[in-house]
C-alpha positions in Angstrom: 41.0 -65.6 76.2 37.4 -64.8 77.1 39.2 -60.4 76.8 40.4 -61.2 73.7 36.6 -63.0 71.8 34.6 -59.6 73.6 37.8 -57.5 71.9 36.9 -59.6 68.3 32.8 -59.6 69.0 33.3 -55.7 69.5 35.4 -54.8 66.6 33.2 -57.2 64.3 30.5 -54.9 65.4 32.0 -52.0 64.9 33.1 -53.1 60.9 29.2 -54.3 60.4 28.0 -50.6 61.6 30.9 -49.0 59.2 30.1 -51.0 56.5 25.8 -50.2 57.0 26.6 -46.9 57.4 28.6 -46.4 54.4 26.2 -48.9 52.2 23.5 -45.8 53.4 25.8 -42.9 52.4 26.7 -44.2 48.9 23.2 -44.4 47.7 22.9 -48.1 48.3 19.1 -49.6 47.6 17.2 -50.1 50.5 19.0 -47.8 52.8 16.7 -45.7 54.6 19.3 -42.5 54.3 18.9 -40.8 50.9 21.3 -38.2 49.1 20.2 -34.6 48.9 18.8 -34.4 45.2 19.1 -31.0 43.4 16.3 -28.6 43.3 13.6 -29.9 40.9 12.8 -27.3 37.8 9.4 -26.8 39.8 11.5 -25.1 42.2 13.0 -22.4 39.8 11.9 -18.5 39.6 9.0 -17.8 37.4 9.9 -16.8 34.2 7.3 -13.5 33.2 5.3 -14.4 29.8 6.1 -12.0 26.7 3.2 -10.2 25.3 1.6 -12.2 22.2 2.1 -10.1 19.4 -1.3 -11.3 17.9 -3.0 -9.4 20.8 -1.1 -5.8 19.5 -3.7 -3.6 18.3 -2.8 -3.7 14.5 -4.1 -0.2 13.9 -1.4 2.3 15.9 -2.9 5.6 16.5 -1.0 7.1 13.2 -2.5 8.2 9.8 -1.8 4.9 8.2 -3.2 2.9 11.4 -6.2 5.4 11.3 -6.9 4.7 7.6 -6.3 1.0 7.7 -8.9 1.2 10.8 -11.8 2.9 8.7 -11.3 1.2 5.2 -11.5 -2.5 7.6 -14.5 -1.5 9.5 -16.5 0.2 6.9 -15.6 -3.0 4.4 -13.7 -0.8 1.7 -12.3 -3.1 -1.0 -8.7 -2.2 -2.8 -6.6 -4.3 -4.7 -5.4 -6.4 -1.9 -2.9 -8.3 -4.3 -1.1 -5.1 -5.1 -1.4 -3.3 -1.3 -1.1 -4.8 2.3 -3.3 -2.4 3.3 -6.0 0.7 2.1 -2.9 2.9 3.4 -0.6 1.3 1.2 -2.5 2.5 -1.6 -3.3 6.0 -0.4 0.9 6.2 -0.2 1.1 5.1 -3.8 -1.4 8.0 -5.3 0.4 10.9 -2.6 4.0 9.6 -4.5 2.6 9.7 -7.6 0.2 12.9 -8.0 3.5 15.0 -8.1 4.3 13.3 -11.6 1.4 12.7 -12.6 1.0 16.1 -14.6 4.0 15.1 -17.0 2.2 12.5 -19.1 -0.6 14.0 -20.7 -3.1 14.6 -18.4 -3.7 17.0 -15.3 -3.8 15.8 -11.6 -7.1 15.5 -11.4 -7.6 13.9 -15.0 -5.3 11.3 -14.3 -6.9 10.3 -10.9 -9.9 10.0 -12.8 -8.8 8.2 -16.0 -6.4 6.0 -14.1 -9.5 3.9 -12.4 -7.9 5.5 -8.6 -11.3 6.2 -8.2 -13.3 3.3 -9.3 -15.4 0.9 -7.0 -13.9 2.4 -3.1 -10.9 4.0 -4.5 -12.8 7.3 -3.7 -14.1 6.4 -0.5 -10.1 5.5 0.5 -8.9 8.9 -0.9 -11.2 10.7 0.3 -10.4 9.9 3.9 -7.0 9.0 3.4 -5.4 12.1 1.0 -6.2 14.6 3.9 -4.3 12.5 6.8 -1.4 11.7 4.2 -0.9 14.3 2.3 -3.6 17.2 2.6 -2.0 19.5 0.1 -3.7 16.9 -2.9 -6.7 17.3 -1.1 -8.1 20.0 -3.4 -6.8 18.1 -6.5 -8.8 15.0 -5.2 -12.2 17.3 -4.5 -11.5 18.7 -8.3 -11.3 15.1 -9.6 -14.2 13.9 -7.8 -16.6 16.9 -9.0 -15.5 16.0 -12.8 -14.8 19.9 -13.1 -11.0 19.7 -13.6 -9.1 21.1 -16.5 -8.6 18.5 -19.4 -5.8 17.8 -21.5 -5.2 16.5 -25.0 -2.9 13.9 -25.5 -2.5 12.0 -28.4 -5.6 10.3 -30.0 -8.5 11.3 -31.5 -11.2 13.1 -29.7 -14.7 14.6 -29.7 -15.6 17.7 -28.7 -18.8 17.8 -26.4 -19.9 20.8 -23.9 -20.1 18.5 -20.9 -17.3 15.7 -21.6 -17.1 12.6 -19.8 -14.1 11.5 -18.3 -12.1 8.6 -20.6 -12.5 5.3 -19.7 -9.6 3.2 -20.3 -11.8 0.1 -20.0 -14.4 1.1 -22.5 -15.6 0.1 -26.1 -14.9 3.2 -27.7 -10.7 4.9 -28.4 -12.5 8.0 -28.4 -12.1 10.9 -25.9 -14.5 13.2 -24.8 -13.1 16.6 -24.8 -14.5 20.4 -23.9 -14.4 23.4 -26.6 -11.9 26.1 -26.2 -8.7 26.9 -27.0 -5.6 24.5 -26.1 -2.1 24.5 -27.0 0.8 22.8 -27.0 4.3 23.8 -26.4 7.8 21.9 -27.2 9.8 21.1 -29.6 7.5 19.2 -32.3 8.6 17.8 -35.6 7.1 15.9 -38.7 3.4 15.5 -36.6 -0.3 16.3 -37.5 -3.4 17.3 -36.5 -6.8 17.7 -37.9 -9.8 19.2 -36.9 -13.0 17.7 -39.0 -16.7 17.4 -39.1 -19.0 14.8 -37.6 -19.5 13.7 -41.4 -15.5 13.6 -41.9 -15.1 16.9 -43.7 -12.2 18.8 -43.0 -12.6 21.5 -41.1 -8.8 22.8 -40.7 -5.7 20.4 -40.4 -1.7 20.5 -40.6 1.1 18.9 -41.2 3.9 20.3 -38.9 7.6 20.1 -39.9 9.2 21.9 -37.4 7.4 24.2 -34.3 7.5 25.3 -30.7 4.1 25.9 -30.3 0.9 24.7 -31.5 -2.8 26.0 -30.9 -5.6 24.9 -32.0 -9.8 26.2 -31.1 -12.2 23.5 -31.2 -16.1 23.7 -31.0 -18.8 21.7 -30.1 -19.8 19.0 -32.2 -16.0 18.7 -33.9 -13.7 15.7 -34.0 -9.8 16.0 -33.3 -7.4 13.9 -34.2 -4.2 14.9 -32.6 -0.3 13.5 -33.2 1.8 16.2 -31.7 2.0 16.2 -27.9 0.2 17.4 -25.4 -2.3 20.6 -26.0 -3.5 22.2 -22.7 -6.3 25.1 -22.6 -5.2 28.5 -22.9 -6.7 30.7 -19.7 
């Protein structure tokens, strides 16, 4: 009797240490045994940082970047509304110069008459045209010096030994134009021309019906008027 109660008091032990132990190994509170947690995100690899693209240098080392560079440091103004940036605009006048000869007016007159170089147009060109397109270069230098090699277009027009270049902007319709010869060439029909004095008078005018070409010599001090395309000096 007394085998069979140390038999019972055993076994009861052994059940109270299974069921402590397994209390611990299930996570129970206040079990002194914990589970293995999983690695905490401390624990994980460092992940490399991407450049910030704000600390790029936003002038690359190419004739654009170059250009931008100089126009921003030297404080060069251009129509910012139109352009992102001073090379912008020198692109613009390199894709335009090549037409810009079929509307009346040379290269170097319309660079001039068109306001490209107003206010730090010039400035811009002037360092810009020879990194973008250096073969306008002497087309620019031409414009710049005012001695460039005028057309007439229509309008009316005074002629003056040392003309000033139109402004588009002005109070006055009137061109300035130099004396010579100038002539036109196309296929011209029911146009006019005149050639007068400063007081109005006539000097030589005509009506033209049908023509291929047209020439015309004007002197100092004379006023054209001009309907029929585009006269260009005779060389």
């Amino acid at each position: 009797m007394r085998e069979m109660r140390r038999r019972g008091t055993a076994a009861a032990c052994v059940a109270a240490v299974v069921v402590v132990l397994g209390g611990c190994s299930s996570g129970g509170d206040g079990g002194e045994v914990r589970a293995k947690s999983s690695p905490s995100a401390d624990s994980s690899p460092p992940v490399e940082a991407t450049p910030d693209a704000e600390t790029e240098d936003p002038y690359p080392d190419t004739p654009a970047g170059n250009i931008d560079r100089k126009a921003d440091t030297e404080g060069w103004t251009y129509d910012s509304g139109l352009y992102v940036g001073a090379s912008a605009f020198v692109e613009d006048i390199c894709e335009s110069l090549p037409d810009s000869a079929v509307d009346g007016s040379s290269r170097p007159q319309w660079l001039v008459e068109s306001g490209n170089l107003a206010e730090d147009g010039q400035k811009i060109l002037e360092f810009g045209i020879p990194k973008m397109c250096p073969k306008w270069t002497k087309t620019l230098k031409q414009a710049m010096s005012g001695n460039y090699e005028r057309w007439i277009s229509s309008g009316e027009f005074e002629v003056k030994a040392h003309p000033k270049p139109y402004d588009p902007n002005g109070d006055s319709d009137v061109q300035e134009i130099g004396p010579g010869t100038y002539q036109a060439k196309g296929e011209f029909s029911d146009c006019y021309w005149e050639r007068t004095s400063q007081s109005g008078n006539i000097i030589e005018n005509k009506f033209v019906t049908q023509a291929r070409v047209l020439t015309v010599t004007l002197q100092v001090g004379e006023l054209f008027k001009n309907e029929c395309g585009t006269f260009k000096p005779v060389h």
